[in-house]
C-alpha positions in Angstrom: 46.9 124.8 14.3 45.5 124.3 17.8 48.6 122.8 18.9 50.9 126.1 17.4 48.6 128.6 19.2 48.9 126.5 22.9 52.7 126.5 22.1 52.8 130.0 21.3 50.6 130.6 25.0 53.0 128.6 26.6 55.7 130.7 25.1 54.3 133.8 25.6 52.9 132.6 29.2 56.9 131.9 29.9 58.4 135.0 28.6 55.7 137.0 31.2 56.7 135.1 33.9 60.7 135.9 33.1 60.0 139.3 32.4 57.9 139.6 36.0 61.1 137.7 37.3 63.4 140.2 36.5 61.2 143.2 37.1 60.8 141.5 41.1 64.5 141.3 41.1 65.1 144.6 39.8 62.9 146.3 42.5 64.7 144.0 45.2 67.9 145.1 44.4 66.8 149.3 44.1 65.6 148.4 47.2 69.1 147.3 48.5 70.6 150.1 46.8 68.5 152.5 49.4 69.7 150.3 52.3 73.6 150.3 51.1 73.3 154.0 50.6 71.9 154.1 54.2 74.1 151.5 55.7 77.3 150.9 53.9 78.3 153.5 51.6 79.7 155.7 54.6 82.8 153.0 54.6 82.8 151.1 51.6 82.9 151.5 47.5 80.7 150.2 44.8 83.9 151.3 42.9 86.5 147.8 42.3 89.3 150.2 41.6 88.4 152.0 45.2 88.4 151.2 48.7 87.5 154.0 51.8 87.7 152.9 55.1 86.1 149.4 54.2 87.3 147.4 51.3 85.6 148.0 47.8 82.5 145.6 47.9 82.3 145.5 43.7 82.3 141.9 43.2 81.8 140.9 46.8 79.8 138.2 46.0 81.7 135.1 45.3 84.8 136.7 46.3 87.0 134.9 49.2 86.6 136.9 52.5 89.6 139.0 53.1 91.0 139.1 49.5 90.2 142.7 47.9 93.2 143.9 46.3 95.1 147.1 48.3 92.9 146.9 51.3 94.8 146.3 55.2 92.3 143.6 56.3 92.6 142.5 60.0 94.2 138.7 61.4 90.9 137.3 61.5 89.4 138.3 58.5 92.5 137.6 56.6 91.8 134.0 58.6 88.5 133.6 57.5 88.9 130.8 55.0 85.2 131.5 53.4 83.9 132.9 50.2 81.4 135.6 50.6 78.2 133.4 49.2 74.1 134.4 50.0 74.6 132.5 53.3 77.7 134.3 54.4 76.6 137.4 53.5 73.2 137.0 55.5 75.3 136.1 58.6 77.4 138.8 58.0 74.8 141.3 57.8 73.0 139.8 61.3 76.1 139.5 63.3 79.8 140.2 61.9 81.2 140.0 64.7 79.9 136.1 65.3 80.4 135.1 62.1 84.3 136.5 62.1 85.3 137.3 66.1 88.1 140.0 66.2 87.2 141.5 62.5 87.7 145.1 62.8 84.5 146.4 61.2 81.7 147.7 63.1 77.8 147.7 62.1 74.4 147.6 62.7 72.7 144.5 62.6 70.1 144.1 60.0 68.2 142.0 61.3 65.2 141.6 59.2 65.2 138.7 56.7 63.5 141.2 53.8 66.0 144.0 54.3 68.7 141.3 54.3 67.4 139.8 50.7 67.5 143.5 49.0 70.9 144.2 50.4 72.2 141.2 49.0 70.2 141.1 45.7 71.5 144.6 45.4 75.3 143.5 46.1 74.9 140.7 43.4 74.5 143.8 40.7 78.1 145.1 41.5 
C-alpha cells in the first residue's frame, strides 16, 4: 500500500510539473503575442491563407525560408537555403539583415534574449 500511494505522489508530483510546464509556456507565448502585435503584425499575417506586405508567418516555424505560397520574396531570401528553426528565427529577430544580406524586409532588432524567447514561443502557436 505504501508503495501505491508513493506511485500515485510520483504521479500526481509529474502531472503538476506538466501542468506548470504548459501554463509557463502559455504565458511565454501571450507574452509574444503582445510583442508581434507591437512588432510584426503592421506587415505580416497570422492568417496562412493571407499575406500583407510580409509573407503570412502561420506555420513559420519549420517552414524553409522563402517558400510561403503567393508571396514575391526577394533574390536572397529566395537564396536562403535554410528552414526557419528556434536558431534561425533568434538570428533573424537580432539582425535580418546579417543573417540574409540583401533581404528586402526592414526591422527593429530585438535584441533582448527574453523578448526573443516569447516571440518565438508565440510563433510556434501559429
Amino acid at each position: 500500500m505504501k508503495k501505491l500511494i508513493m506511485a500515485s505522489a510520483v504521479v500526481l508530483s509529474a502531472l503538476a510539473s506538466q501542468s506548470a510546464l504548459a501554463d509557463a509556456m502559455a504565458a511565454e507565448a501571450a507574452q509574444g503575442k503582445v510583442l508581434f502585435n507591437h512588432n510584426c503584425h503592421a506587415c505580416h499575417s497570422e492568417d496562412s491563407s493571407k499575406n500583407t506586405f510580409g509573407p503570412s508567418l502561420s506555420g513559420v516555424v519549420g517552414r524553409k525560408a522563402g517558400s510561403m505560397p503567393r508571396f514575391a520574396y526577394s533574390d536572397a531570401m529566395k537564396a536562403a537555403g535554410f528552414s526557419w528553426t528556434e536558431d534561425q528565427l533568434r538570428l533573424w529577430i537580432t539582425d535580418n539583415e546579417k543573417l540574409v544580406p540583401g533581404t528586402r524586409m526592414r526591422h527593429v532588432s530585438i535584441t533582448d534574449k527574453a523578448e526573443q524567447d516569447y516571440l518565438i514561443a508565440y510563433l510556434k502557436t501559429l
